[in-house]
N, C-alpha and C positions, 0 to 999 in steps of 0.2 A: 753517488754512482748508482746506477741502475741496470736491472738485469742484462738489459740490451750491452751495455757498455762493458759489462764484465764479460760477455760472450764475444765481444769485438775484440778485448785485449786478451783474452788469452788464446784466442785465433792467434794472435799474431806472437803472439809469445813460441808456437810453433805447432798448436792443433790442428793439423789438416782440416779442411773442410772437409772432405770424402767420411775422416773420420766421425767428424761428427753428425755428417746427415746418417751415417750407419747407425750412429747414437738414438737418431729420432723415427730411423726403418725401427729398430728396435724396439721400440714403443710404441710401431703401428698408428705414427701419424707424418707430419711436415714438418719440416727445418723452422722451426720459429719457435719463439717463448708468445704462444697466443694460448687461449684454452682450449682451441682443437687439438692440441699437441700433448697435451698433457691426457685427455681424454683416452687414450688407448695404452697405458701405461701397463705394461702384463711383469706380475709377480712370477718367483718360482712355484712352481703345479704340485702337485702332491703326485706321489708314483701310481704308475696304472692300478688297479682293481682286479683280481684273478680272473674275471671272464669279459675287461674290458677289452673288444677289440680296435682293430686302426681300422682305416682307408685312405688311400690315397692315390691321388687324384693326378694325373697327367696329360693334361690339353694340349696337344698339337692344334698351335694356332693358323691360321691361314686358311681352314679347309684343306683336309688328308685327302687324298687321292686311293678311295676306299679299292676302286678296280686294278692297278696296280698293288695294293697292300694285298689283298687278299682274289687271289687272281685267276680270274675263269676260265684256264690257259686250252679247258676241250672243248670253250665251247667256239667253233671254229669262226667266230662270229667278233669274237674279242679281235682274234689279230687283223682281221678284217677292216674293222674298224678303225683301230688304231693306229695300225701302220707303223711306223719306226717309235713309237711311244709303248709299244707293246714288249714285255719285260718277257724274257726265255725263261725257264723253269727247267726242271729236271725231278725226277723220281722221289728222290727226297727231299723236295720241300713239297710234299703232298700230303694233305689235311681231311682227303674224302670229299665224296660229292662231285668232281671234279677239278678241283681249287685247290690251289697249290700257294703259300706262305711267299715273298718277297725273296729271295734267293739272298739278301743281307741279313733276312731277319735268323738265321742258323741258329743261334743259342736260344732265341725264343722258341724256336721247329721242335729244339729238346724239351725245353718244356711243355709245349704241347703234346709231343710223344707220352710223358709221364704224365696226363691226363688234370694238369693246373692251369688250361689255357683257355675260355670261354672265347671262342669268337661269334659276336651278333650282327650276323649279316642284315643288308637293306634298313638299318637305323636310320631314325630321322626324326624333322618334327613336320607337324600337322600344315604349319602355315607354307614352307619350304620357303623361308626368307630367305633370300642371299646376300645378305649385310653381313658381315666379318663383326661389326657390333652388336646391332639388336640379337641375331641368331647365337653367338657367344654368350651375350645376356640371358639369352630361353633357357640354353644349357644350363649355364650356372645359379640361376636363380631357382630353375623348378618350376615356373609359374610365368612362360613369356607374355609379357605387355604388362605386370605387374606395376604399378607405379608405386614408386620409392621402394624397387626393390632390394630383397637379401637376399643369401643365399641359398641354398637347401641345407651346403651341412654347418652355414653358419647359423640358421633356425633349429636342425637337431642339436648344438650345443646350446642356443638357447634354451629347447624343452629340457636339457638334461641337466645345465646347471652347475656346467663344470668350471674349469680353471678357466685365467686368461692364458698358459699355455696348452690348452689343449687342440686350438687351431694353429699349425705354423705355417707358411709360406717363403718356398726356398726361390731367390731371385730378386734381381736389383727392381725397382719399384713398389708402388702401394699393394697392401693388401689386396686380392682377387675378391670379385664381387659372390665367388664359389665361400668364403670362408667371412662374409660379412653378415652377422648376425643383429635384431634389435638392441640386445643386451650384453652382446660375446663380443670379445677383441680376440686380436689376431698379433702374432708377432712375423715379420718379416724378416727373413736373413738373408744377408748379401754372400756369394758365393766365395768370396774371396777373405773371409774373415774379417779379424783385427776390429773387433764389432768395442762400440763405446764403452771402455771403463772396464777392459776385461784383462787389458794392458798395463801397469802401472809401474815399470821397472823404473822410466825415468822421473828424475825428480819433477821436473814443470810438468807431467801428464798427474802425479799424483795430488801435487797442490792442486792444480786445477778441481779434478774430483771431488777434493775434499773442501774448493771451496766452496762449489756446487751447492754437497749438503748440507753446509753454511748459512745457504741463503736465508731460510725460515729463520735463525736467530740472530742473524748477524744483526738489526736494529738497522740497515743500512738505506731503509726507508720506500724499500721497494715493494711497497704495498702488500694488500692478501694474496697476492700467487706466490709470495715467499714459504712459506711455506707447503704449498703443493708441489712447487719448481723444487725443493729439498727434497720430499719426499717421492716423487719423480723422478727425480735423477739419483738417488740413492737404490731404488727398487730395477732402474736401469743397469747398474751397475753391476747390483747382484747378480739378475737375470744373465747379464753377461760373462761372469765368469760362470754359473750354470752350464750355458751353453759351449762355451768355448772351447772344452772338450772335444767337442764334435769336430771341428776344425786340426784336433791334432794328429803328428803322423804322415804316414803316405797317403793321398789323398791323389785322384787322376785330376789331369793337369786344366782342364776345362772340359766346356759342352754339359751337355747333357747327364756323360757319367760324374758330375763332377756334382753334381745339384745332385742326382737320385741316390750318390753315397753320404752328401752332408742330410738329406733325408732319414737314412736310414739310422744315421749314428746321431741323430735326433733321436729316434725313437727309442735306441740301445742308453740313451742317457736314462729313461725311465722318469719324464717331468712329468709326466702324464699328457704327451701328444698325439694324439687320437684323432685328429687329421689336417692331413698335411699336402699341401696344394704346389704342383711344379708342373713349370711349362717349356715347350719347344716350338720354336718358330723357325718360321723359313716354310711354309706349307703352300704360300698362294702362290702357285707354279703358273704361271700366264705363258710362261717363257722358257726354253732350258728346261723343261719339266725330267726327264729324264736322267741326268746327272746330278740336278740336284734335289729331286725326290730318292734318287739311290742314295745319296749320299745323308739324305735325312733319314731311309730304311735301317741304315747303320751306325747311327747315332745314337736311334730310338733302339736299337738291336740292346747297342752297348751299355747305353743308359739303365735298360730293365735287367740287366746281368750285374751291373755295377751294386743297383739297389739290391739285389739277393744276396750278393757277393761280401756286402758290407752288415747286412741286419743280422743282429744275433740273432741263434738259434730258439731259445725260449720267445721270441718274439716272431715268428714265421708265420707260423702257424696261426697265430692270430691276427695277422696283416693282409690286404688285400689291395691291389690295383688295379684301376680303370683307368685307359687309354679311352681318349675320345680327340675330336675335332668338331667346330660348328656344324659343318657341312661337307658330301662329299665334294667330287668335279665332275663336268661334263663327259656323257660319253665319246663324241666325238673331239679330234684335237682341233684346236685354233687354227689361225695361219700364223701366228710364233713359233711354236714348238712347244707348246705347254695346253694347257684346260683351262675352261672359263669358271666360276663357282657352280656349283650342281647344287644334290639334293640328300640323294640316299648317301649310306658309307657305312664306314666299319668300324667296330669298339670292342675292346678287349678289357677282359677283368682274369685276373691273374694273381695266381698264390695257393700255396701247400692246400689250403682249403676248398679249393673249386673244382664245379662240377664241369669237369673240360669238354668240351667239344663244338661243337657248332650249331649254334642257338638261328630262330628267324631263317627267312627262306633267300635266297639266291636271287635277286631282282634281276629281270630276263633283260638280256640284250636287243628281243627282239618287241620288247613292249614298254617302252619309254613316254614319258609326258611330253606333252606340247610341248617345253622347251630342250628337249631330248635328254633328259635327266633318268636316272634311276627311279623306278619309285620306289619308296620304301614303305615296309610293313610292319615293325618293331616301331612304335612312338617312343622315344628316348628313357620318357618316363617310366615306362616299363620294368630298364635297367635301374633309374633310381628309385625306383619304391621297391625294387626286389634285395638292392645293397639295404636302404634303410629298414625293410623289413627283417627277411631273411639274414644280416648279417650284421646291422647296427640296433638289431633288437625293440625297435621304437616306429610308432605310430605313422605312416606314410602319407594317411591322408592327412592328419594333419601339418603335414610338413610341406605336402604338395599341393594341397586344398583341394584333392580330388581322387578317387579311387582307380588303381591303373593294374590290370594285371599283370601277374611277377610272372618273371622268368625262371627256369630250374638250373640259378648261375651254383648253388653250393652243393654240395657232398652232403650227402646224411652221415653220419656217425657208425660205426659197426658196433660190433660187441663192446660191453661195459662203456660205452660211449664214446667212443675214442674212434677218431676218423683214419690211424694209420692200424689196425684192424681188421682184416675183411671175414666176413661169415663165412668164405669158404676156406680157408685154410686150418693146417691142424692146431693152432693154438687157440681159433679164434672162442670156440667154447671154452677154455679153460679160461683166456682174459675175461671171457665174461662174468664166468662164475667169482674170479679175486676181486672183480669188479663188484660184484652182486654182496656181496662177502664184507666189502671194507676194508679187502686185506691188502690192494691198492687202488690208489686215489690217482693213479700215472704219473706221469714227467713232465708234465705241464695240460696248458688247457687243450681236451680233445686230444691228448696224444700219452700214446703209452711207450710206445719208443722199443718194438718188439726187436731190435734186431742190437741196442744199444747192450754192452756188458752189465750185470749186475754189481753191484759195487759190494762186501762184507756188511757197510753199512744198513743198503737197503734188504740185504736176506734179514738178517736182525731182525728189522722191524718186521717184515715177511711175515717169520716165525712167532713176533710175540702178537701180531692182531690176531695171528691164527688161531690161537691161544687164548682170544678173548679179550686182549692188553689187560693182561695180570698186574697190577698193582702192589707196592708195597716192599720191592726188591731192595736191599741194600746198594750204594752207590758201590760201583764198581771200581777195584783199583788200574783201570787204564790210563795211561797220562795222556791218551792223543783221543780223547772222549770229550770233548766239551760238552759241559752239563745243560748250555742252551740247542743244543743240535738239537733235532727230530728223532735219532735216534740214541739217545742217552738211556732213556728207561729201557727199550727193549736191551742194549748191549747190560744193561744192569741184572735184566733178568736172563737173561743167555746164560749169564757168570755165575750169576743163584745156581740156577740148573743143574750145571756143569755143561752147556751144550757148547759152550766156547770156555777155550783155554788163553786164547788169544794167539797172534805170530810171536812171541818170546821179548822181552826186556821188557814187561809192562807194557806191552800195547797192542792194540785190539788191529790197526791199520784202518779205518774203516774205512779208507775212500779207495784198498786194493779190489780189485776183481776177486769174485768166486768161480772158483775153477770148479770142475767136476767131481773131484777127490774131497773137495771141503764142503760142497755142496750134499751127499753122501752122505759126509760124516753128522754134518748139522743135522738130518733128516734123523739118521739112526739114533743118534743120541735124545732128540722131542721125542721117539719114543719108546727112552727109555733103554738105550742099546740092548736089544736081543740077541741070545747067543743062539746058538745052537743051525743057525741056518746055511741051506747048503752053500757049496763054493760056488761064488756067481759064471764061471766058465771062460772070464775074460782074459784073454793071456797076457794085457794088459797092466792089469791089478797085483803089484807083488802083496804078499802077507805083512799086515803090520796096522798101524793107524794111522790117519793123519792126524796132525793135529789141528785145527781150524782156529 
């Protein structure tokens, strides 16, 4: 019996085919036992790195309709033009400049409001191709007309040298040419779960599996891919219960938000996915442009709230998206009711870390090309060597094969480093000084988290850097102290002290809030409780101690 045969009879035995092409999306190649299939087999990743960050990546296929997304509603020229294609606005979906946000796009309008929204007017590229292929190619590769091209950020995982999950790709299909690297594989997920071998409650799916990993010794005579096809589909398998997590749960029901949450609860698994590619189609409006470019405003709306809505919080902050399309559309409408392919259009990057506002200039209505297109003034690349510089920390030109000035898509940092900080508020010196000090290190990367509670645990530690981290404290008798926490030794030396007694029955509590009163008390007691000092005047404060 031979590989082929085993794969026909246990199809039949009752494996779906759907499931098992998922089986070989999963390993970032085609449904067959050939050697391209095996070639993209992706292992589980080892977890992110303290200052490794994401991106990801959101192509509106079709060519977006940049003047409807982002929309020039004073300049009286727009409705002019446009005629029944031309989208109504109102006060609040106003962005400055005179340009007013999509009236679907609302929960994006808030983020923009809160200053995470980069929109780069008049993008584009050099050649203004209007091929939905080559000019998609330009985009994603980095370097259009390149032959036997890759992608850009599947080149920056080349230079870095990471896992095989560190590219994913959410949606039915091959790997994107965005996430196709010389050296680097990609793993593909179908949006719908139930991915190969993550499953195995019933008996015939588990034999099956395991007769899989069989192959390499079963003697059965199926040549040297027996063993690769064993270890191939064993490293599948694992991969897939990995992932399969992410699948669990309430989860929206399709579209768009349905891909941008399994994106995110990828990233919350922690394999180390560090970019991650997802797409939306329905953009080449020739036709019906109107109802159904509204109707993809609000997809795309939901889609970018879904992905917030679902990424854990330690992970925000270090995440990033960009919205893009090939190309815009014409400025005048057809005789359909829709636009023909353009030129110029509009791109967004978005996330806690961005420098929001409105990048590139406003391509005039009344100064159009020979084929009545926008022009545009931002060349695309711009925006990727400004993500690969400024945010994926790594060399642009070599990634791009060429030098492109960056945009000011990020946020500096304020005091003690930390981007939720600003220099002018009353804390922001004192953060910088615990910062400068070593006395915190904050609450993840670039963020100190000023308005989050302190915990008992982290005063502890507070107190004992401050102090120098004293060494040498006898272990402490708290029973809710684990000896591997971070803060074990400072509650050890707290207790030396006397400056904690604990909440009573043996325990310290450390993951309750410090309130004001314990806070006080911890202060007085590092130095040394003093007596004799006047009454603080609070009518607040009865007579007594607390005890912390």
């Amino acid at each position: 019996m031979n590989a082929a045969t085993t794969i026909i009879n246990i199809s039949e035995r009752g494996i779906a085919r759907r499931r098992f092409l998922q089986g070989a999306l999963a390993m970032g190649g085609t449904a067959g036992l050939v050697p391209g299939w095996l070639d993209g087999v992706a292992f589980a990743g080892p977890p992110l790195g303290p200052t490794d960050r994401i991106v990801v990546s959101l192509f509106l296929f079709g060519g977006n309709d940049g003047l409807n997304t982002l929309i020039p509603a004073e300049d009286s020229r727009y409705r002019g033009i446009r005629g029944p294609l031309a989208v109504g606005v109102g006060p609040a979906n106003a962005v400055g400049d005179g340009l007013y946000l999509h009236p679907a796009l609302s929960r994006l309008k808030l983020r923009y409001d809160a200053g995470q929204v980069a929109l780069i007017r008049g993008i584009g590229e050099p050649s203004k191709d209007h091929s939905h292929f080559s000019s998609a190619a330009g985009w994603m590769s980095g370097r259009p007309g390149m032959a036997n091209p890759t992608g850009w950020l599947g080149r920056w995982i080349d230079s870095a040298g990471m896992g095989e999950l560190s590219a994913v790709s959410i949606g039915w299909g091959e790997v994107p040419l965005l996430l196709k690297g010389s050296n680097s594989s990609a793993v593909s997920l179908p949006p719908s779960g139930g991915l190969f071998g993550a499953d195995r409650v019933e008996d015939y799916e588990r034999v099956a599996f395991e007769s899989f990993s069989r192959l390499g010794t079963s003697g059965a005579g199926i040549g040297p891919y027996g063993p690769l096809v064993s270890t191939t589909i064993g490293s599948a398998v694992d991969t897939a219960e990995r992932i399969s997590p992410a699948y669990a749960g309430t989860l929206p029901s399709d579209g768009l938000a349905l891909d941008m949450a399994l994106a995110a609860r990828v990233i919350n698994l922690d394999i180390g996915a560090r970019a991650i590619s997802v797409s939306l189609d329905g953009f080449d409006n020739h036709s019906s442009m109107r109802p159904d470019h509204d109707d993809r405003m609000a997809e795309l709306d939901a889609g970018i709230d879904s992905f917030f809505s679902n990424l854990a919080p330690q992970f925000a902050g270090r995440t990033t998206v960009m919205v893009y399309s090939e190309f815009g559309r014409r400025v005048e409408p057809n005789n359909s009711g829709g636009t023909d392919h353009g030129a110029a259009g509009v791109a967004m990057v978005i996330g806690p870390r961005v420098n929001g506002g409105l990048f590139g200039s406003q391509p005039s209505l009344g100064d159009l090309d020979r084929r009545g297109d926008l022009k545009f003034n931002v060349d695309f690349r711009e925006m990727h060597a400004t993500i690969i510089e400024d945010w994926l920390g790594a060399d642009s030109n070599a990634i791009l094969g060429s030098t492109f000035p960056r945009l000011n898509l990020f946020a500096a940092p304020g005091p003690g480093g930390f981007f939720d900080v600003k220099a002018d508020t009353y804390y922001g010196p004192a953060v910088g000084w615990l910062s400068s000090t070593g006395i915190t290190t904050g609450t993840g990367v670039g963020e100190f988290s000023p308005d989050a509670p302190v915990s008992r645990a982290q005063m502890a530690t507070f107190l004992w850097r401050y102090r120098g981290s004293p060494s040498g404290a006898p272990q402490s008798a708290f029973v809710d102290v684990p000896r591997a926490s971070y803060y074990a030794r400072p509650v050890d030396w707290l207790a030396q002290q006397g400056i904690t007694t604990g909440t009573g029955f043996g325990r310290f509590s450390p993951d309750d809030p410090v309130n004001r009163a314990q806070m006080a008390t911890f202060l007085w007691r590092l130095e040394g409780s003093p007596q004799g000092s006047p009454g603080s005047g609070f009518t607040d404060v009865p007579s007594g101690n607390q005890m912390p």
